[in-house]
Residue frames as qw, qx, qy, qz and C-alpha x, y, z in Angstrom:
[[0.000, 0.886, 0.465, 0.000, 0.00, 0.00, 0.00],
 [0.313, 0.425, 0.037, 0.849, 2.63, 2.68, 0.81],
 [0.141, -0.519, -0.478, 0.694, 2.47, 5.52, 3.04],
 [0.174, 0.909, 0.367, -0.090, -0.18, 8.57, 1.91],
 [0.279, 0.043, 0.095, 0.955, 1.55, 11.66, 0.57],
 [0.083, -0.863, -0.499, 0.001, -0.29, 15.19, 1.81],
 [0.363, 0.273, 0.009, 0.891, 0.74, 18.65, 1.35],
 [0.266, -0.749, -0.436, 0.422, -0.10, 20.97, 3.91],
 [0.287, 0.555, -0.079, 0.777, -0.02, 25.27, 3.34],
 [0.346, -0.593, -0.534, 0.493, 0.56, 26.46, 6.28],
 [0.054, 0.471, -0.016, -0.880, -0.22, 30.33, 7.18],
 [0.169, 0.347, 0.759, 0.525, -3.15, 29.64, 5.19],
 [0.052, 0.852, 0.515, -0.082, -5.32, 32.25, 6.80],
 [0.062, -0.583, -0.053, 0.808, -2.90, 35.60, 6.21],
 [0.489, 0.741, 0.387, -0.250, -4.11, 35.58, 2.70],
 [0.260, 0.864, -0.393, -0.179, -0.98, 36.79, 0.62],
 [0.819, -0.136, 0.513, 0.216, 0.55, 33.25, -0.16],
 [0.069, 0.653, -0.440, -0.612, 3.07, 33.15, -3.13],
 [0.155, -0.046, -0.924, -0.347, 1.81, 30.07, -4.82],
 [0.584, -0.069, -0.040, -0.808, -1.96, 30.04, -5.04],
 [0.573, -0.069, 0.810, -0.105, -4.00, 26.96, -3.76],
 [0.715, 0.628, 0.098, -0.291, -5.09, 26.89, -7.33],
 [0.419, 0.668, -0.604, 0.114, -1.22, 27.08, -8.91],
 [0.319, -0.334, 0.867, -0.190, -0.34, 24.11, -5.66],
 [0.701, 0.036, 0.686, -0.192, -3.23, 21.87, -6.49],
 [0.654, 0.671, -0.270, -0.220, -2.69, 22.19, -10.33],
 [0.172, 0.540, -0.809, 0.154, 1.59, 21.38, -9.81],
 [0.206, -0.316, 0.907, -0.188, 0.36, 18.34, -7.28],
 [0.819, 0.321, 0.115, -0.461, -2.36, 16.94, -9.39],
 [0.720, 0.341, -0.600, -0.073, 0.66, 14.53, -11.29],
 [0.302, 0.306, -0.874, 0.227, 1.37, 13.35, -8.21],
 [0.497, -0.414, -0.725, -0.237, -2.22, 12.01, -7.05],
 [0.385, -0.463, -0.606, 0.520, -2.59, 14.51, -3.99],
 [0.145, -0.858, -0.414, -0.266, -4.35, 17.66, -2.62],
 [0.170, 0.311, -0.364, 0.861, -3.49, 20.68, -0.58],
 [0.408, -0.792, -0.444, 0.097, -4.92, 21.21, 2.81],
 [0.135, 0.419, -0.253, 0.862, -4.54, 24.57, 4.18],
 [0.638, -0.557, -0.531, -0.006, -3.91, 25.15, 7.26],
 [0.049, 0.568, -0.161, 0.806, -3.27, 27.51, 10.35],
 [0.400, -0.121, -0.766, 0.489, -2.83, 27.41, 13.82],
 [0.149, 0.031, 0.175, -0.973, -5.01, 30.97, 14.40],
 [0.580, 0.081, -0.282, -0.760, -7.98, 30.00, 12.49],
 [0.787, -0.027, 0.445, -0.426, -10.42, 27.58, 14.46],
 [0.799, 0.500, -0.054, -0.329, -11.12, 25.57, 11.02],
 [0.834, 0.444, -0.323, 0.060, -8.11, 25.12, 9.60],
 [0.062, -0.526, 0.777, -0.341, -6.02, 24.36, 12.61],
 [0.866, -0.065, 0.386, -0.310, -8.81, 21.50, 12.98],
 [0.635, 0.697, -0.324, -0.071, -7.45, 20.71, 9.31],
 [0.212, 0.675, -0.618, 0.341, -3.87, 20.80, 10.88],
 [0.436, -0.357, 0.762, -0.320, -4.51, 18.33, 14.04],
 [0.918, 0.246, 0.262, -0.169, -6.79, 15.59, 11.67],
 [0.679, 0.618, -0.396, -0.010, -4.29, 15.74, 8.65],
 [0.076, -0.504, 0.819, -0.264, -1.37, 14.83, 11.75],
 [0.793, -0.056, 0.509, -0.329, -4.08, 11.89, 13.07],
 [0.889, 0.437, -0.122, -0.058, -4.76, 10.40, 9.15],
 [0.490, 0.527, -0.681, 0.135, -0.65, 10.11, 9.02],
 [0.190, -0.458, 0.797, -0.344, -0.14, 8.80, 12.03],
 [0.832, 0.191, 0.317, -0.414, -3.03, 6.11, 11.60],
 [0.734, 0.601, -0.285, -0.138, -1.34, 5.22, 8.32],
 [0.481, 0.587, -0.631, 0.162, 1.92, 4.57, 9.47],
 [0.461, -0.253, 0.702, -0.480, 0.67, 2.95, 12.43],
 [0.854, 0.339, 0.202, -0.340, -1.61, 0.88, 10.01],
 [0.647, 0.628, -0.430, 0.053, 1.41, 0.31, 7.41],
 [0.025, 0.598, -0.788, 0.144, 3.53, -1.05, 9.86],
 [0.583, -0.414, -0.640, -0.280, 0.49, -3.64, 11.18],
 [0.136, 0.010, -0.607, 0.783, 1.06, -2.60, 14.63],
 [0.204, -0.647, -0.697, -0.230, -2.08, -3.01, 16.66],
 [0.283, 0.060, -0.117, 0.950, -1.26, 0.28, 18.34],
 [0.046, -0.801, -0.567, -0.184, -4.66, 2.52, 19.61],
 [0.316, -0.359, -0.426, 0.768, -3.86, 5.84, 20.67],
 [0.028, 0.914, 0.337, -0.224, -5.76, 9.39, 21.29],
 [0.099, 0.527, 0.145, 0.832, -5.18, 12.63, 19.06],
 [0.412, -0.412, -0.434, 0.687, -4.56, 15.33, 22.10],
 [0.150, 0.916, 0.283, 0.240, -6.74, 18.21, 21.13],
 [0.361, -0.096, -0.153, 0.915, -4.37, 21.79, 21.55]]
């Protein structure tokens, strides 16, 4: 299976990014993945920022077969 590939922008909420999420998810369309933006300020997309950390860690807990359960520590 392989481990996921995700592409976080952080400082996604000051608004003056130098690569649009339009010009990111265009460039990472050849390589079968999305952009999540995210940001520790903004409610939303710091939720964004603590799931996207869970999904990897699941994965590579899942990829190794390790029966492993653990909690995602809200901040």
């Amino acid at each position: 299976m392989g481990l996921p590939v995700i592409v976080l922008g952080c400082k996604a909420d000051l608004g003056n990014q130098e690569v649009t999420p339009a010009d990111a998810s265009m460039m990472l369309g050849r390589y079968d993945t999305g952009l999540i933006p995210v940001s520790i300020t903004d409610p939303s997309l710091k939720d964004k920022l603590i799931k996207s950390f869970d999904y990897l860690l699941r994965a590579i807990v899942r990829e190794r077969g390790e029966p492993h359960v653990y909690k995602v520590k809200k901040i």
